[in-house]
FIBA-698352 format. One line per field, with one value per residue: residue number from 0; residue in three letters; x, y, z of N, C-alpha, C, O, CB in turn. Coordinates in steps of 0.2 Angstrom, whole numbers, always signed. Each point is the difference from the previous one (the first is absolute). Glycine has a CB too. Example, Ala and Ser with C-alpha at 12.3 -4.5 7.8 and 13.67 -1.06 7.14 Angstrom:
2
resi	c(0:1) .
resn	c(ALA:SER) .
n.u	c(+66:+7) .
n.v	c(-28:+11) .
n.w	c(+39:-10) .
ca.u	c(-4:+4) .
ca.v	c(+6:+6) .
ca.w	c(+0:+1) .
c.u	c(+4:-4) .
c.v	c(+6:+5) .
c.w	c(+0:+3) .
o.u	c(+5:+3) .
o.v	c(-1:+6) .
o.w	c(+3:+1) .
cb.u	c(-14:+3) .
cb.v	c(-5:-9) .
cb.w	c(+3:-11) .
//
This chain:
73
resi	c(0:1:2:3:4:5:6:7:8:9:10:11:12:13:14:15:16:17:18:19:20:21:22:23:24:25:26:27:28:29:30:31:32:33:34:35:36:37:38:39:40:41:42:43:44:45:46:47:48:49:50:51:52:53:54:55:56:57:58:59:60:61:62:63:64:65:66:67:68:69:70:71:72) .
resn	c(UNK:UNK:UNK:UNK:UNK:UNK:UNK:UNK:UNK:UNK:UNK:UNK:UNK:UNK:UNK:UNK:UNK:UNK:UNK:UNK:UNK:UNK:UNK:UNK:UNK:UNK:UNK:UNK:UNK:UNK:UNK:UNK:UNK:UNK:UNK:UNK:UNK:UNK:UNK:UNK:UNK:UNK:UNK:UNK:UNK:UNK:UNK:UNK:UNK:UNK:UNK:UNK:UNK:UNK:UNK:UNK:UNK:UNK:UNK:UNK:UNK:UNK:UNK:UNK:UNK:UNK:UNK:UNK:UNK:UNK:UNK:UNK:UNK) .
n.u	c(-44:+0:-13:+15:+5:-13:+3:+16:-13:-10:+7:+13:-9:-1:+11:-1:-16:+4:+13:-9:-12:+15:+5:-5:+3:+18:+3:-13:+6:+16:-6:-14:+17:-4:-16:+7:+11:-14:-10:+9:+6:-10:+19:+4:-4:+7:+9:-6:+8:+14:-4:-15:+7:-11:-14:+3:+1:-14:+2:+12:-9:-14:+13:+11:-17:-1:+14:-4:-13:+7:+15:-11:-11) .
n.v	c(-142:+8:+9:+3:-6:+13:+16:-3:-10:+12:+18:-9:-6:+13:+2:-10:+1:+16:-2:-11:+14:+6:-8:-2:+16:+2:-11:+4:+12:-4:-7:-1:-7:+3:-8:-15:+2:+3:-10:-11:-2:+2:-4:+10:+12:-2:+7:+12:+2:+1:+11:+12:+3:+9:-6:-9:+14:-3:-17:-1:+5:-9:-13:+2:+1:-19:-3:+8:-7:-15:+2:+4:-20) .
n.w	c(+92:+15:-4:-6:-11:-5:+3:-13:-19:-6:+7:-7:-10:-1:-3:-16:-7:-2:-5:-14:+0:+0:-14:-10:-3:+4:-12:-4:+0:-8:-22:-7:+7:+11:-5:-4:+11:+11:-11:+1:+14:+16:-3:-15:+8:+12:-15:+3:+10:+2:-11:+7:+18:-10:-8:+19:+18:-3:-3:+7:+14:-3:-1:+16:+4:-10:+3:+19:-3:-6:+10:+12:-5) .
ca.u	c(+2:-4:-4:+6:+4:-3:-3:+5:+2:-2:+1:+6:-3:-2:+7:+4:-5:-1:+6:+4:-6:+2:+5:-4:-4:+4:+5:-4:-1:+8:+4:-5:+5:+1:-8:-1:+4:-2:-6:+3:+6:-3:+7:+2:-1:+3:+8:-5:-1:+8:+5:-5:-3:-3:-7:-4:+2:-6:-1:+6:-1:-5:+1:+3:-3:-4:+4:+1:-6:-1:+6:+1:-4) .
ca.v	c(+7:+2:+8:+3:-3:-2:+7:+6:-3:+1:+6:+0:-2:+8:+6:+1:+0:+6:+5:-4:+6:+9:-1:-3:+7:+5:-2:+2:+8:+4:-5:-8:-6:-1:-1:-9:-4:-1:-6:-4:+0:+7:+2:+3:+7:+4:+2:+9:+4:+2:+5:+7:+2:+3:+1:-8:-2:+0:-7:-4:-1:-4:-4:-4:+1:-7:-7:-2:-2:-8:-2:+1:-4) .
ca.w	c(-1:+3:-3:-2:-8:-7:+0:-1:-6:-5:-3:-4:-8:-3:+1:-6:-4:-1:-4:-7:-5:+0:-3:-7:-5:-1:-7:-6:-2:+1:-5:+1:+2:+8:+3:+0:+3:+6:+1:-2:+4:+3:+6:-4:+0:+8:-6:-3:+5:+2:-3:-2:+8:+1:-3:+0:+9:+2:+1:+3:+5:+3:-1:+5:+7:+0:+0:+8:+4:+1:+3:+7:+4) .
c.u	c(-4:-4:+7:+6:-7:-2:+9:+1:-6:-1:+7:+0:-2:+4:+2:-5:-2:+6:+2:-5:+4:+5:+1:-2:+5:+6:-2:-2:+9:+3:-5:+4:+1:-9:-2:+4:-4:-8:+0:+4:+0:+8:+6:-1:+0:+7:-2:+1:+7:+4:-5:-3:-3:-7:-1:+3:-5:+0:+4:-1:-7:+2:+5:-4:-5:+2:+1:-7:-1:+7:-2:-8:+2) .
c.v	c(+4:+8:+6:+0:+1:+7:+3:-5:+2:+8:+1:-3:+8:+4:-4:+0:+6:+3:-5:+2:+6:+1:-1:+6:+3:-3:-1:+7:+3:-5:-4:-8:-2:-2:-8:-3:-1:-4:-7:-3:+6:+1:+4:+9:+3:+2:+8:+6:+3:+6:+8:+0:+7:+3:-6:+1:+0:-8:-5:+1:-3:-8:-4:+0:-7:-5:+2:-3:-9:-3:+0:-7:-9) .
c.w	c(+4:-2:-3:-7:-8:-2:-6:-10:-4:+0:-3:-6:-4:-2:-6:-5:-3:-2:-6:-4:-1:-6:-6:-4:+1:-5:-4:-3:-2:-10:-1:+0:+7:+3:-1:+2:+7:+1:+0:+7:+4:+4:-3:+2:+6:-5:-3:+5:+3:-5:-2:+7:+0:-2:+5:+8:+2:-2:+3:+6:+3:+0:+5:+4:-2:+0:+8:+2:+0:+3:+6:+3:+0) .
o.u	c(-6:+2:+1:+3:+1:+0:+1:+3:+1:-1:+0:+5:+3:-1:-4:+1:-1:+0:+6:+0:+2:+0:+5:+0:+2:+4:+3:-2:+1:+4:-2:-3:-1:-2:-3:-2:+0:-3:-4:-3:+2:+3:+4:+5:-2:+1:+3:+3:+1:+3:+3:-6:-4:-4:-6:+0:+1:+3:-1:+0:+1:-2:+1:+2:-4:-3:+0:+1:-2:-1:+1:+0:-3) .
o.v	c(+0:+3:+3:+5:+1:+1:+3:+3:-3:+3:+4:+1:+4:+2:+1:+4:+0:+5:+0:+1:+0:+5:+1:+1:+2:+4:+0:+2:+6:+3:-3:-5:-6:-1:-4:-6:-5:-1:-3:-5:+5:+5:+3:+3:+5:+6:+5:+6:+6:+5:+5:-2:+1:+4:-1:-5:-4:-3:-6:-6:-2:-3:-6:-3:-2:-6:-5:-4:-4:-5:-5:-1:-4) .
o.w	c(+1:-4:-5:-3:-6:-6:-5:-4:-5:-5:-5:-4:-3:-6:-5:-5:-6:-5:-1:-6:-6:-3:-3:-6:-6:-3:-5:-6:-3:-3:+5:+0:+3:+6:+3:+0:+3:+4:+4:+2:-1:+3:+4:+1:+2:-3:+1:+0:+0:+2:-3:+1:+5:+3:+1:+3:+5:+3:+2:+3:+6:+5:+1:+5:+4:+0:+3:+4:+5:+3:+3:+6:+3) .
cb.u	c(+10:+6:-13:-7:+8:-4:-11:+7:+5:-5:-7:-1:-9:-6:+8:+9:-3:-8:-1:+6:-15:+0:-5:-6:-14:-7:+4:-3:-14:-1:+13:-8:+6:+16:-1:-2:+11:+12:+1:+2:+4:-20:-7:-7:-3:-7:-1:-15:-12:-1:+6:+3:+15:+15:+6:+1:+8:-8:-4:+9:+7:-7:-5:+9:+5:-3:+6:+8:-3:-8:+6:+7:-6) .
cb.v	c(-3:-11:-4:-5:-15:-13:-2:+1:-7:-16:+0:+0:-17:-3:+4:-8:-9:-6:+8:-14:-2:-4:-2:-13:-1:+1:-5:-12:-5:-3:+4:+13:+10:+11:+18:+5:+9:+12:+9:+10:-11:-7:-14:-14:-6:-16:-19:-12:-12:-18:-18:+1:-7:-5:+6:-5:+8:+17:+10:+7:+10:+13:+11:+5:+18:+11:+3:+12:+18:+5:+8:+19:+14) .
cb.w	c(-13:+12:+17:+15:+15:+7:+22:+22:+10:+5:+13:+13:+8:+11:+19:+10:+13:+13:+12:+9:+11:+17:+11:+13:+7:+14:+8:+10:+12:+24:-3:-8:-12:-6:-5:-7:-11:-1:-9:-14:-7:+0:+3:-8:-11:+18:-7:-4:+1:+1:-2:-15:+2:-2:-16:-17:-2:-4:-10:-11:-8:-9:-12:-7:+1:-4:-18:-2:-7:-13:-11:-7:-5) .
//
């Protein structure tokens, strides 16, 4: 693997790591359901995020820019 792949994979790890935290306290703070589903069932709560864009785009959007970065390496 080379410096550049591994560099764009684990900042596109991070990136979602970071936005399933962001995401985790803002649905915890909005339903403690939706805050255990996105503990439990993290891919579930992207779903959260889609339908409450507006308390959670902020993590949704950190979350596609980490899913391109590991697609793009």
């Amino acid at each position: 693997m080379e410096a550049a792949t591994a560099t764009m994979v684990t900042f596109g790890a991070a990136a979602l790591l970071v936005s399933w935290v962001v995401l985790l306290v803002v649905s915890w703070k909005d339903d403690y359901v939706w805050g255990l589903c996105t503990l439990f069932l993290p891919l579930l709560s992207y779903l959260y995020a889609l339908v409450r864009l507006d308390k959670a785009g902020g993590a949704l959007g950190l979350a596609l820019f980490g899913g391109i970065l590991i697609w793009l390496a």
